[in-house]
N, C-alpha and C positions, 0 to 999 in steps of 0.2 A: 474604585477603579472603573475604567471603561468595560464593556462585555456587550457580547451582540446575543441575545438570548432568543428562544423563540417564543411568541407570542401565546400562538395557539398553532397545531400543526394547519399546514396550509403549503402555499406558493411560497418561491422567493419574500416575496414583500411583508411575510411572518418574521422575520427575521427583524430584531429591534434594537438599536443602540439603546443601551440601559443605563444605567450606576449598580454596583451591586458592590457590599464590605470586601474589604480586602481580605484572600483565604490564610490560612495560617496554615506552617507545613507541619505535619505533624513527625510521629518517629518513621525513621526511616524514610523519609522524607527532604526534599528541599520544596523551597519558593524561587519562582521564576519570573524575571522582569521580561516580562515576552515581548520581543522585537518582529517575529515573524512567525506565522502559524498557516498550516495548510488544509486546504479543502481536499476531502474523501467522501468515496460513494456513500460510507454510512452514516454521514453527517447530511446527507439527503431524507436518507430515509428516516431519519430523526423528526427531522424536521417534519416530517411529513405526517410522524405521531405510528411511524413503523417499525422502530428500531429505538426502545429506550434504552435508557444509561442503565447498567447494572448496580445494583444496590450500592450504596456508599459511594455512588459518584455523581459526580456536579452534572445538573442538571442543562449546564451549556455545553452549547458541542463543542468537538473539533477535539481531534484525537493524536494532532502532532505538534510542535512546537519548536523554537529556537530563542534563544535570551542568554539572561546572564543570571547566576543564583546569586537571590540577596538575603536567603537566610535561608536556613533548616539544622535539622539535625545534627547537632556538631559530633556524635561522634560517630553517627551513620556517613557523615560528610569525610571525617580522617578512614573510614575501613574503604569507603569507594575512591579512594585518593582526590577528592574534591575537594574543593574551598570556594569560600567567598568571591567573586567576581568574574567566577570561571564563565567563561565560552561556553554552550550546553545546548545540544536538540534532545529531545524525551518524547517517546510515545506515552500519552495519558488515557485512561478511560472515560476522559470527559472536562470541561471546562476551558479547554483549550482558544475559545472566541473570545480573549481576555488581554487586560493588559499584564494582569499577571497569575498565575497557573501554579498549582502544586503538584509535583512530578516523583512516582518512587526513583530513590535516590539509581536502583539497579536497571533502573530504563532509563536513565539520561546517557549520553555519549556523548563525546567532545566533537565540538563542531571542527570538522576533518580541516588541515592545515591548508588557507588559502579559499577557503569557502564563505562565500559571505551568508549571514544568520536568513534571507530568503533561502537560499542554497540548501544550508543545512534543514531548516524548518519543511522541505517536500520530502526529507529520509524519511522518517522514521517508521511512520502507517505503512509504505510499502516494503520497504525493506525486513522491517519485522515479517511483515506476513508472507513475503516471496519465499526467504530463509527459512522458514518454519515450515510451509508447504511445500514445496519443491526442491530444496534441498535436503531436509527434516525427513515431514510424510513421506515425501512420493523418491526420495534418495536417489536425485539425480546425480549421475557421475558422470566425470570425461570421458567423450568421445559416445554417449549418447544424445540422442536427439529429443528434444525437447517442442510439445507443439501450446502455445499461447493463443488462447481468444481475448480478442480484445485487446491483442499489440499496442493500440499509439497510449491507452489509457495508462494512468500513472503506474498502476501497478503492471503491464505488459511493458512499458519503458524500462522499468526495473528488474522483471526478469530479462528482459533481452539479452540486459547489460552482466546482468551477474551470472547465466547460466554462459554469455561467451567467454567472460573473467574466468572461469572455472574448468573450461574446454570441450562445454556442448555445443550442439549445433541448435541452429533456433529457426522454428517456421512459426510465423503467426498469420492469422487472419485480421483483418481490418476491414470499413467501408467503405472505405474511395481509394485510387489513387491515388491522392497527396500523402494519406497516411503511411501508404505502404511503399512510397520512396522514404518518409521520416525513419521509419522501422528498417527499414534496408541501410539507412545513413547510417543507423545506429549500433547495426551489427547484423542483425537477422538474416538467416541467411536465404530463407524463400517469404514472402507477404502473399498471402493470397487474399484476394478483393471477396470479401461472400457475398456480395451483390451481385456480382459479376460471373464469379469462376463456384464449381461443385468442390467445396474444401475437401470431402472425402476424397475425391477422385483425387485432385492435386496434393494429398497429403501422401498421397500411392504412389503418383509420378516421382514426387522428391524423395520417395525413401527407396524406390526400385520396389516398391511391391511391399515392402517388407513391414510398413508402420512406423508410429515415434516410439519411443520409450516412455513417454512421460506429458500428461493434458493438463496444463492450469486452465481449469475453466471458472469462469463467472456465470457462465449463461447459462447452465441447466438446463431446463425444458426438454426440448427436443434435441438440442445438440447430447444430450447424455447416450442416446443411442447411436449419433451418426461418430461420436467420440470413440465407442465401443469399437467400431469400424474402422477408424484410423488406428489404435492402439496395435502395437506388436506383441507378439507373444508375452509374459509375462511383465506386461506394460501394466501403469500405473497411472488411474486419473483421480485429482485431485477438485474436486468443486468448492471454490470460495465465497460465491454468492448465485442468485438464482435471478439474473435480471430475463433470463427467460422463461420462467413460471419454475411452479413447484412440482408439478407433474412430471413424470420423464417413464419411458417405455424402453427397454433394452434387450438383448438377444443373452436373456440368461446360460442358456446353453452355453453360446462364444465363451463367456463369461468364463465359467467352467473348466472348458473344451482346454482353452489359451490360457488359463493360469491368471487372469485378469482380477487387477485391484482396484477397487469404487470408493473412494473414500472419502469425507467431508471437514471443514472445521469453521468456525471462527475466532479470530484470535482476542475481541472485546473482553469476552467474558473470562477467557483465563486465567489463571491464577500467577498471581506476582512471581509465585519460584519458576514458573513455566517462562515468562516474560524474561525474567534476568536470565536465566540460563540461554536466550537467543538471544541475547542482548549482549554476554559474554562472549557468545560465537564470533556474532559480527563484531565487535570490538577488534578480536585479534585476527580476524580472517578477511575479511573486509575492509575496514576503515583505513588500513594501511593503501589498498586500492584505490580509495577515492580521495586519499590524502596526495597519490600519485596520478591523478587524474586519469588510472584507468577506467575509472567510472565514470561520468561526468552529471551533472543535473539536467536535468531537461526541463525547464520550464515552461510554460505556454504562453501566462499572463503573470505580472506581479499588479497586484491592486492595493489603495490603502485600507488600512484595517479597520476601517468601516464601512466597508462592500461588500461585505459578507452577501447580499441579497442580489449583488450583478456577478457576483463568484458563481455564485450555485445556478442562475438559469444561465451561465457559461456553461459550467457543469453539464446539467441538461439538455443542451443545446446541439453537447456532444462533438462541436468543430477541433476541442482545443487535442494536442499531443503531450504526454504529459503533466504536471501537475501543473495547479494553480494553489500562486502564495499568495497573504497578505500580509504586510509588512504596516507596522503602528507609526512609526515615523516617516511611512510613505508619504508626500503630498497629493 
């Protein structure tokens, strides 16, 4: 099979069309004729020699997928009500830059009615980890407010949409203007520019003083303490990655004072029963949503799937809203 593997960590240009044997699925398993597979932040830092694959996973990245299964497990395939030539996006721990992918059978999901296999291939990385953090950890409910850093990004695209699916309000931050009318397009209900505008202050003007309920943050660093200061009383923040360093300073006290939860995760390294059991969620709570296009995909770019190396300084480059796919059959 085709695979874009990485060289040695580095730039973009580490990134290398290969040959590599075809994988074999094992139990509980299928095999995946991958038609489309999506770019995430920690297929960056992969690459970059930051972020390895956890034990017993393929040493290529890309950690979401969309195809058709052309074998596995036949009787893990009858208990997940699968078969042979079904429709299928799967989050995987690894190997996903390929033309074809082995996927536990309980993290595959049928690609939602009327979605094309780019479409389905941008779910699964974020949609796993939005559901798990933010509805999961941090138990956002309707008619709470929810605050996102890093709005237009794939995973800010996706909570936007599923926290207003479910009856929160949504503010996010972004870098420019364009992004923070896409975010507004998309549902959100305040964008604040942090280039521009003090997000503390304006996360106080939209709540009337009062705070969000709930902070998916990415960025760590310093926002962990100006985070602490938007949060409302027995509010909840969640941090998903630290593209703002690993240090953070906060007002333990507040902390304290307000009843305030700090909490972290990533969802790479967890274990299969932890996976399928939000895999099951969204199946029955979700999928019917995006089957009804009250979700919709957001894509940025689709590229063919041997551009793995103009995907990621896309990536990088930080202009795009939403995800970036690459499709094997793309020309």
């Amino acid at each position: 099979m085709k695979a874009i593997a990485i060289g040695q960590p580095g730039g973009p240009e580490v990134l290398q069309l290969v040959e590599r044997p075809d994988p074999v699925a094992g139990v509980g398993e299928c095999l995946i004729a991958v038609e489309a597979y999506g770019i995430n932040r920690p297929d960056v830092l992969q690459r970059k020699g930051a972020y390895p694959p956890p034990p017993g996973a393929s040493d290529l990245p890309g950690l979401e997928v969309a195809g058709r299964i052309v074998s596995g497990d036949a009787a893990g395939l009858a208990a997940a009500g699968l078969k042979l030539g079904d429709a299928v996006c799967a989050l995987v721990a690894g190997g996903g830059y390929a033309e074809l992918c082995t996927a536990p059978l309980a993290q595959c999901l049928p690609v939602p009615t009327g979605w094309t296999m780019a479409e389905a291939a941008s779910l699964p990385e974020t949609f796993f980890t939005v559901w798990s953090n933010v509805f999961e950890r941090a138990g956002l409910k309707a008619g709470e407010t929810l605050l996102v850093h890093g709005g237009s990004s794939g995973i800010g695209v996706t909570a936007i949409q599923l926290a207003k699916a479910f009856g929160a309000k949504v503010i996010v931050t972004v870098g420019s203007e364009d992004k923070a009318a896409a975010c507004l397009q998309l549902g959100a209900d305040v964008a604040i520019n942090y280039k521009s505008q003090d997000f503390v202050l304006e996360v106080k003007v939209a709540t009337a003083g009062r705070g969000v309920d709930v902070i998916l943050d990415m960025v760590a660093g310093s926002y962990v303490e100006r985070g602490v200061q938007c949060l409302a009383d027995d509010g909840r923040m969640v941090i998903i990655a630290v593209q703002g360093g690993l240090d953070a300073r906060f007002d333990a006290g507040a902390v304290l004072r307000r009843r305030l939860t700090i909490s972290g995760s990533t969802l790479r390294p967890r274990s299969l029963a932890f996976k399928a059991g939000i895999g099951a969620q969204l199946r029955e709570r979700v999928w019917p949503k995006l089957a009804a296009r009250q979700i919709k995909p957001v894509i940025y770019r689709e590229l063919s799937g041997d551009q793995a190396a103009a995907a990621h300084a896309l990536m990088e480059s930080g202009e795009h809203v939403g995800k970036i796919v690459l499709s094997w059959g793309r020309e």
